[in-house]
Every structure is written in C-alpha cells, then in structure tokens.
VOBA-993847 format. One record per residue (C-alpha): residue in one letter; x, z, y. Coordinates in nm, 4 decimals, always signed. Example, Ala and Ser with C-alpha at 12.3 -4.5 7.8 and 13.67 -1.06 7.14 Angstrom:
# VOBA-993847
- A,+1.2300,+0.7800,-0.4500
- S,+1.3670,+0.7140,-0.1060
# end
This chain:
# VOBA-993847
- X,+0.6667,-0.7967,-0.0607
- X,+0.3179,-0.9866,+0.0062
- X,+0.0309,-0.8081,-0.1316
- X,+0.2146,-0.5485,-0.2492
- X,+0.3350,-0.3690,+0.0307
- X,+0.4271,-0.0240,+0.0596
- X,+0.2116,+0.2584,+0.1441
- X,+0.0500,+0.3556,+0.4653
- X,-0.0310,+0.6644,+0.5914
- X,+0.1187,+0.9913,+0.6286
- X,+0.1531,+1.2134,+0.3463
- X,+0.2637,+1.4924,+0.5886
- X,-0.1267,+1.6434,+0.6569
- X,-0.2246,+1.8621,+0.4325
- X,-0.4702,+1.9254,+0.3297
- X,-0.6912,+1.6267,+0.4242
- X,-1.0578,+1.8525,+0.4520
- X,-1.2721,+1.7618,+0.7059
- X,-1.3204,+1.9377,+1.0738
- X,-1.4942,+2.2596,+1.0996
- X,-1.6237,+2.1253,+1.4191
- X,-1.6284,+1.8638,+1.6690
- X,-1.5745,+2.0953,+1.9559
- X,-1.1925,+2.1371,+1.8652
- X,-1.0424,+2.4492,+1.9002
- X,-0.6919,+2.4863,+2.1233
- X,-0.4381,+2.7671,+2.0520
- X,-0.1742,+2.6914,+2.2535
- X,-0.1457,+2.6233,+2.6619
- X,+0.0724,+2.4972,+2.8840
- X,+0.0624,+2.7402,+3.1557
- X,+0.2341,+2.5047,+3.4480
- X,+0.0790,+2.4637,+3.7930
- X,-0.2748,+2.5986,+3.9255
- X,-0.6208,+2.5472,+3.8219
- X,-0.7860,+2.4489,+3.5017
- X,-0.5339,+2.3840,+3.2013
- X,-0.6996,+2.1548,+3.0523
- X,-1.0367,+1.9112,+3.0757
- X,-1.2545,+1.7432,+2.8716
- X,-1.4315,+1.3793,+2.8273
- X,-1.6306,+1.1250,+2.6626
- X,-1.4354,+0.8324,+2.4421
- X,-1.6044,+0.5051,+2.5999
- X,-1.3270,+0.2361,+2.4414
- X,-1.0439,+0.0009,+2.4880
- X,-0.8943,-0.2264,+2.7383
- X,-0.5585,-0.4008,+2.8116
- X,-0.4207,-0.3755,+3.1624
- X,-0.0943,-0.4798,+3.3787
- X,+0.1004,-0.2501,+3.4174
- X,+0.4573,-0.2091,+3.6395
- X,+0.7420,-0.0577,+3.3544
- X,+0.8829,+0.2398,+3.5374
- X,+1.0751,+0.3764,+3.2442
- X,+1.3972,+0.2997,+3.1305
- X,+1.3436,+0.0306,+2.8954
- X,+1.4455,-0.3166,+2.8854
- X,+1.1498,-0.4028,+3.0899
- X,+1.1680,-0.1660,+3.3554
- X,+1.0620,-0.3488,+3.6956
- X,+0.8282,-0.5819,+3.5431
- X,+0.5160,-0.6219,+3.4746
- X,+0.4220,-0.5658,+3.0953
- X,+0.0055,-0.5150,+2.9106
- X,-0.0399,-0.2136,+2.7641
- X,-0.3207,-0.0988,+2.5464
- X,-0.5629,+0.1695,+2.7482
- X,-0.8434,+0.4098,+2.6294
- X,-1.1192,+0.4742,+2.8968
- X,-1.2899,+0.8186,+2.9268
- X,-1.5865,+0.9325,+3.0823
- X,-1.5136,+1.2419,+3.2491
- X,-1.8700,+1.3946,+3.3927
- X,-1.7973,+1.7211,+3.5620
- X,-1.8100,+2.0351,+3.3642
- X,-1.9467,+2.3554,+3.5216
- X,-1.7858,+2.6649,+3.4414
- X,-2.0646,+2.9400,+3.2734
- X,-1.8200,+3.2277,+3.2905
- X,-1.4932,+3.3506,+3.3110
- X,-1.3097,+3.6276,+3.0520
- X,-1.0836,+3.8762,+3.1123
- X,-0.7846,+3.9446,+2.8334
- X,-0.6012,+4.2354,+2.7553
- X,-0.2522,+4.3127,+2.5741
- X,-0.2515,+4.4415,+2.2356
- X,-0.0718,+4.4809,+1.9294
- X,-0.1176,+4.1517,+1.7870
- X,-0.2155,+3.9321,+2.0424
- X,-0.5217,+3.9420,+2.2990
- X,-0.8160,+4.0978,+2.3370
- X,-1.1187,+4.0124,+2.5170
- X,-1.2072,+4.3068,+2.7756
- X,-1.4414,+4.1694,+2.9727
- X,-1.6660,+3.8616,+3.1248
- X,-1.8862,+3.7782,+3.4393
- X,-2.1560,+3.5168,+3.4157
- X,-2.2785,+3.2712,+3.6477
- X,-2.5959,+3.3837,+3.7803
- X,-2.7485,+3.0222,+3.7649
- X,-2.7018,+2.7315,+3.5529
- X,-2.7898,+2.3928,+3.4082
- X,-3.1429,+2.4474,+3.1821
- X,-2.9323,+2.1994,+2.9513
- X,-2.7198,+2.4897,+2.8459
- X,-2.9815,+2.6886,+2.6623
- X,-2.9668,+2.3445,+2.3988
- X,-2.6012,+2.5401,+2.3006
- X,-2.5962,+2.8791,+2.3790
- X,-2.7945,+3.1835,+2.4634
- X,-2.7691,+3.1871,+2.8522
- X,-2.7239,+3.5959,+2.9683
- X,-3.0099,+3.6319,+3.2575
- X,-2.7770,+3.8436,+3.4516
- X,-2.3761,+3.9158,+3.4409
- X,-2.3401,+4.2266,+3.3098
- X,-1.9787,+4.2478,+3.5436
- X,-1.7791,+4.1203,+3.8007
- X,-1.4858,+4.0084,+3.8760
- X,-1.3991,+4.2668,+4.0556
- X,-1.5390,+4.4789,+3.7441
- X,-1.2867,+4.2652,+3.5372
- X,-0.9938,+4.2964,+3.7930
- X,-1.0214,+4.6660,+3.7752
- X,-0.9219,+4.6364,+3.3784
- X,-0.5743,+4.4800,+3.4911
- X,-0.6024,+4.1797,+3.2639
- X,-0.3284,+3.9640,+3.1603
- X,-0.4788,+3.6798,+3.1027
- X,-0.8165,+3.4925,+3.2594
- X,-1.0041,+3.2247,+3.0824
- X,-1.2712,+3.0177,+3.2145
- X,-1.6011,+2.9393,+2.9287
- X,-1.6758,+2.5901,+3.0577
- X,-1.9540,+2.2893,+2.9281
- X,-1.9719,+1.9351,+2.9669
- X,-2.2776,+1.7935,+3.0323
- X,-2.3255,+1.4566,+2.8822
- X,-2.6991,+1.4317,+2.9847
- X,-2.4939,+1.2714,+3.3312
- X,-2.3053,+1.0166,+3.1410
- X,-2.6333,+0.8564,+3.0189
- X,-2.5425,+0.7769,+2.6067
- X,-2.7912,+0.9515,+2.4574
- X,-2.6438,+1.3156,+2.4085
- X,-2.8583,+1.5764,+2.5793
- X,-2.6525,+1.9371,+2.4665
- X,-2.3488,+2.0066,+2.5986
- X,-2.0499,+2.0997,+2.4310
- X,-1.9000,+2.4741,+2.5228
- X,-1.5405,+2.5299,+2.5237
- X,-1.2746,+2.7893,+2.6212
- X,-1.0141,+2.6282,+2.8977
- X,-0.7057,+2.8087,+2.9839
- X,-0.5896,+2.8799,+3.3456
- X,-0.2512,+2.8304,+3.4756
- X,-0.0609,+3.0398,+3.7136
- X,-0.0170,+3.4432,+3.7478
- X,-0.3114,+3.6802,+3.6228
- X,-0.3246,+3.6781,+4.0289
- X,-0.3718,+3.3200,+4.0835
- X,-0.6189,+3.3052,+3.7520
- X,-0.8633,+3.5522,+3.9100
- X,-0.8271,+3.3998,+4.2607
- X,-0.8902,+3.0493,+4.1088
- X,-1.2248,+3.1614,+3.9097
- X,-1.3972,+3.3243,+4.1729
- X,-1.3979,+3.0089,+4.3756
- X,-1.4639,+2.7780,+4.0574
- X,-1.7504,+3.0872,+3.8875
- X,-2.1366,+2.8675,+3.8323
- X,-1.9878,+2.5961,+4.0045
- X,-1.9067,+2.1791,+3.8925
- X,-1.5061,+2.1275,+3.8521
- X,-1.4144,+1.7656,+3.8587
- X,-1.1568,+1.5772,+3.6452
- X,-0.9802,+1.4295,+3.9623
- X,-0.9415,+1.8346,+4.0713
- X,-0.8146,+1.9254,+3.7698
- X,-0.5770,+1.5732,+3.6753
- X,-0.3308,+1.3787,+3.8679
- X,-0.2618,+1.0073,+3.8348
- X,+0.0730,+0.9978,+3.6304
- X,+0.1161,+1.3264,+3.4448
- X,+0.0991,+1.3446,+3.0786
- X,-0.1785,+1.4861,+2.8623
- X,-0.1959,+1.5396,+2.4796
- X,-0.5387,+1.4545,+2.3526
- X,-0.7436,+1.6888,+2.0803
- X,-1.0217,+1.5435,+1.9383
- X,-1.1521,+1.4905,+1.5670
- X,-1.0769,+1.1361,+1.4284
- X,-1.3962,+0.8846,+1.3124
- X,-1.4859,+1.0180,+0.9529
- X,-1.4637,+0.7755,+0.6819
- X,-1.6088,+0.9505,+0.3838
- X,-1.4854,+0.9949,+0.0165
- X,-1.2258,+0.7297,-0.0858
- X,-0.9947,+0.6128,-0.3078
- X,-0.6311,+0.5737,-0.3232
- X,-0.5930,+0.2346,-0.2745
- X,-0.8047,+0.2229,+0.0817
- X,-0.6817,+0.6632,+0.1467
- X,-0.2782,+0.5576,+0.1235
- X,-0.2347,+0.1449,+0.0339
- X,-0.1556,+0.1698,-0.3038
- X,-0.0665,-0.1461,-0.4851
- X,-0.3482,-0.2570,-0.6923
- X,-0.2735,-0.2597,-1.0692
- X,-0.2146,-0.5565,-1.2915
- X,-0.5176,-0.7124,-1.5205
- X,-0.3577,-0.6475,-1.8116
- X,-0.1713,-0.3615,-1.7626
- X,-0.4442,-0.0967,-1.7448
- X,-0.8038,-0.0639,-1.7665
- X,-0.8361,-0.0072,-1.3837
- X,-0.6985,-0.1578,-1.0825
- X,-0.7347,+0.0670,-0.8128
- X,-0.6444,+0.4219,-0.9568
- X,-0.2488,+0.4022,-0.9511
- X,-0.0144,+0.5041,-1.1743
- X,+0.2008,+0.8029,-1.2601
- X,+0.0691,+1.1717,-1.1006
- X,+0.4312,+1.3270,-1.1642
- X,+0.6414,+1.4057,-1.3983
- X,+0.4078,+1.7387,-1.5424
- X,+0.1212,+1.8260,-1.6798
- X,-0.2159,+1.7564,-1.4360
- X,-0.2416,+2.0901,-1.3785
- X,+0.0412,+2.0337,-1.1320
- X,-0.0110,+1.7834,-0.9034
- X,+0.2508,+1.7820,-0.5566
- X,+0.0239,+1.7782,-0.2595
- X,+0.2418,+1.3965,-0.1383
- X,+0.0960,+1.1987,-0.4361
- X,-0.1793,+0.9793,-0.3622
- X,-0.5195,+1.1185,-0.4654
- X,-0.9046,+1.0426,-0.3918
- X,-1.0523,+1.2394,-0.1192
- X,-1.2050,+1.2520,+0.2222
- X,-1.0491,+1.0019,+0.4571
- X,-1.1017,+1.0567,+0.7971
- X,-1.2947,+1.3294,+1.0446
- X,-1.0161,+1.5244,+1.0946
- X,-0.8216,+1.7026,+1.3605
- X,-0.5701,+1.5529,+1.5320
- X,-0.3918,+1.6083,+1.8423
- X,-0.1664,+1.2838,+2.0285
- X,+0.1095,+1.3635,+2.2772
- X,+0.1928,+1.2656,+2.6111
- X,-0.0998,+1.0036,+2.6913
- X,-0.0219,+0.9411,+3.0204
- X,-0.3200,+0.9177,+3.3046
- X,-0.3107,+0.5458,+3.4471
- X,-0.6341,+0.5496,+3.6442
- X,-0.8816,+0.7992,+3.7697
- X,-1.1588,+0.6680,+3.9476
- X,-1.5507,+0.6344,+4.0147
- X,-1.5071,+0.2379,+4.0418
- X,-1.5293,+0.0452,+3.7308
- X,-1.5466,-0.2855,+3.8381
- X,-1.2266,-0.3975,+3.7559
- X,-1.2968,-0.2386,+3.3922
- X,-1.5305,-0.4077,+3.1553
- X,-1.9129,-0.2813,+3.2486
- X,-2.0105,-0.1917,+2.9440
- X,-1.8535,-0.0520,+2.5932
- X,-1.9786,-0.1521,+2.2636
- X,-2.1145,+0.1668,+2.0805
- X,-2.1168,+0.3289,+2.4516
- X,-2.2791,+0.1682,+2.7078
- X,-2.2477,+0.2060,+3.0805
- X,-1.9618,+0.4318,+3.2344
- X,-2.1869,+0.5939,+3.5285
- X,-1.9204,+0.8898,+3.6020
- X,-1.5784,+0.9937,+3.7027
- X,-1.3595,+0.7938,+3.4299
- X,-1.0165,+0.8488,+3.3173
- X,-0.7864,+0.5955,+3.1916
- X,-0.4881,+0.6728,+2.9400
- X,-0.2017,+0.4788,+2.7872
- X,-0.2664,+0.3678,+2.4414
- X,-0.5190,+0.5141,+2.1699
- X,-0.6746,+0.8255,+2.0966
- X,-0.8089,+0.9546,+1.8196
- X,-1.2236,+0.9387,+1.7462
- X,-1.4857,+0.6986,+1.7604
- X,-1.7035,+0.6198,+2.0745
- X,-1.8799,+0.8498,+2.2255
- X,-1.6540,+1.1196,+2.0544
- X,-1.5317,+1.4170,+2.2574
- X,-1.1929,+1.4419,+2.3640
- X,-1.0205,+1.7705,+2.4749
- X,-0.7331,+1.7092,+2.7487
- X,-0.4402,+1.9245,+2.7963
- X,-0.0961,+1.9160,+2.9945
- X,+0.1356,+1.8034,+2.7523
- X,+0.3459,+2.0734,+2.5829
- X,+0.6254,+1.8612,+2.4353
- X,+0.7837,+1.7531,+2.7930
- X,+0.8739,+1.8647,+3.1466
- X,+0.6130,+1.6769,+3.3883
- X,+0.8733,+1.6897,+3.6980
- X,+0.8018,+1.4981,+3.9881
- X,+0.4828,+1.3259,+3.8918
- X,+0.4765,+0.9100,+3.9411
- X,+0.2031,+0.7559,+4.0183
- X,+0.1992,+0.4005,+3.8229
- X,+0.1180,+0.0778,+3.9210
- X,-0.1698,-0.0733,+3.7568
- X,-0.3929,-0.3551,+3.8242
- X,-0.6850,-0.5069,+3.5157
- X,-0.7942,-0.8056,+3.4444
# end
C-alpha cells in the first residue's frame, strides 16, 4: 500500500484529554505476598541486553536481545500509614499516624504534621480492614535536577494483621526497591505518556493524505459519518491532544536489580547519571525521561514460583 498505509493507533481510548496529574492515581491492588504492593521510580532510558529464553517459544534455551527500560529506583520513605474502615460503599479513612521526623524536602509537597496526632496502636484499636502506607520518593538522591518529591498512596499486602505488623517496622523509615521487588516477577507499569500537544489527524491516527486535486486540503480527511456534524462517533479520526495521557502496561517483567551499572551505559541522554538502586524491565514503558513510573504486581497473571532470568549486557 506504500504511502498510503492504514491507520495507526488505537481508537479504543476515549476520550483522549490530558492527565490530571503526573502522580498517577491506582485503584486497584494486587494483594499477594507481604510488604509494600507496589513501588515507584525514575524513567532513565533504553538498552538492549542478552537474554536466556525461558518461555515456551521457539527460542526457548537460547540466547535472544531484548529491548530493556532502566529505572532509577531511590528509596522512598514512608510519611505515614492510614487506617480503613468498612462501609456502605467502599472504604473509609478512620485514622493515620505520622512519622515523627522526616526529610525537610517534603515540606516542597505537602504540609508536614509536627506531631502524629495517633498511633498505631490508636489505629489498631478501630479494627481496620485495610492499612495503607502514604509514601514519597525523593529524587533530590537521584541527582537530575528534581528537588520535590512526589507523594503517593501504596497498598499493603497480606491480612489487616500482617499490614499493621509490616508498618510499624517500615513507619519514618527508607524502604528499598530490592525489599519490596524480586528479580523475575512481573509488574504492570502506571505512568503518564510524553505529551505531544494539539494535532491533527494525519500525525493523531495516520490518515492518508488527500489528493491535489481532489480537495482544497491535504491533511484533514474525508467523510465524518454518515450524519449530520452534530453527530460525530467517538472512533473517527479528529484533531486533538496527542499524547500526556494515562496509561498503564502489563506484566513488565524485572530483569535486573542492582546498584552496579557498569555493564549498563553510564549515562542517559535527557537523564544523566544513574547514582541509585536501578531497576531493569523487559521492553518499553510509557513516558519520557525522567518521567515517574508507578510499579505494581501485575494483576492480569499468577506470579507462581518466581524465575530468576539470565541476563548478561553488552
């Protein structure tokens, strides 16, 4: 078909507005194993590595190069942890104790409370179903030029018993990625995709360009549908922001988790220098550098015995 190909992109998202926020917002948990649900990182870039096929594919036993994203992972410290209660449509928050001290970055985001005005023993009291940790990252480590961190709720997994249990030992302290994560398990990735402004159909979806003669335009397509304007299906191609949206990609599974870089290229165009805990995943993710990037265990498949894969860069 040449130039005239057919159209990319989904027409599936809808609508196409952009983010409220950067700091994306997860609903839904996977509630599997101990600790932390969830983590969160810095996009640094690309890379290609060697990797041993362990799945059952053609090339399973050999060694194949696949496509890796590389995230900075600084240690988040957690500020608080709330307490939630059972009601008649969903949960309620019934309580939270504070960290008694904490990074001076954290005032950049947040009012920081002077004193907690409970426990955890205050909040155990209150039979909770549900603890949640309010955790920040704190980019000022990672060196790229971002000095305020970015606050976020993170589920915990486990029983209400195991929740509270976890958070008192975790309360105004640093958390690591390599305590949360394990090399081998599968993560889905949340993060807002690099924003692209107002444009037009032709660059939004690939629409064919016009003929010369045929119209007066090239680049603003052809028939809306078969009414009036007024009524215009939501899967034609229109003009309208492209890009800076939220988007979540499944089961991005953790290749490397390390300190040492030198295998890995020193520094990342747009980035820099990756001076922390990094974490490498299979294939892309959505955002630009230096974009944040909200981890999760995967919700759309069983982890089972996690394998540990072999992988070796250039």
């Amino acid at each position: 078909m040449g130039k005239r190909g057919p159209q990319r992109g989904s027409h599936s998202y809808w609508h196409r507005s952009r983010a409220q926020r950067k700091v994306a917002r997860i609903r839904t948990w996977n509630p599997v194993g101990k600790g932390l649900a969830g983590f969160a990182g810095y996009k640094a870039g690309m890379a290609s590595a060697f990797m041993v096929d362990d799945s059952a594919t053609p090339t399973e036993g050999q060694e194949i190069v696949v496509p890796v994203t590389v995230l900075e992972v600084p240690p988040m410290f957690v500020y608080s942890v709330v307490a939630y209660g059972k009601e008649m449509f969903g949960f309620k928050a019934i309580g939270e104790s504070v960290a008694t001290t904490v990074p001076k970055q954290l005032k950049r985001a947040i009012p920081v409370a002077k004193k907690s005005k409970a426990s955890l023993d205050d909040l155990a009291a209150k039979n909770p179903v549900e603890y949640r940790v309010i955790a920040f990252t704190q980019p000022f480590k990672a060196g790229f030029g971002q000095k305020t961190p970015d606050v976020m709720e993170i589920a915990l997994a486990g029983t209400p018993a195991e929740q509270l249990e976890y958070a008192k030992s975790v309360l105004g302290k640093e958390v690591k990625a390599s305590d949360v994560l394990q090399l081998g398990e599968f993560l889905d990735t949340i993060a807002v995709t690099k924003g692209k402004g107002w444009q037009g159909i032709v660059k939004r979806f690939g629409v064919a360009l016009g003929f010369h003669k045929s119209t007066q335009s090239r680049r603003h397509g052809g028939s809306i549908g078969g009414e009036r304007q007024a009524k215009v299906m939501y899967t034609i191609p229109r003009a309208g922001q492209m890009g800076f949206h939220r988007r979540t990609d499944f089961n991005k599974r953790v290749l490397y988790l390390s300190t040492d870089s030198t295998n890995l290229p020193q520094a990342y165009r747009f980035y820099g220098v990756v001076k922390n805990e990094f974490l490498v995943l299979r294939g892309s993710i959505p955002g630009p550098a230096k974009r944040l990037v909200r981890l999760r265990r995967t919700l759309s498949r069983r982890q089972g015995n996690v394998k540990a894969p072999q992988v070796r860069f250039q």
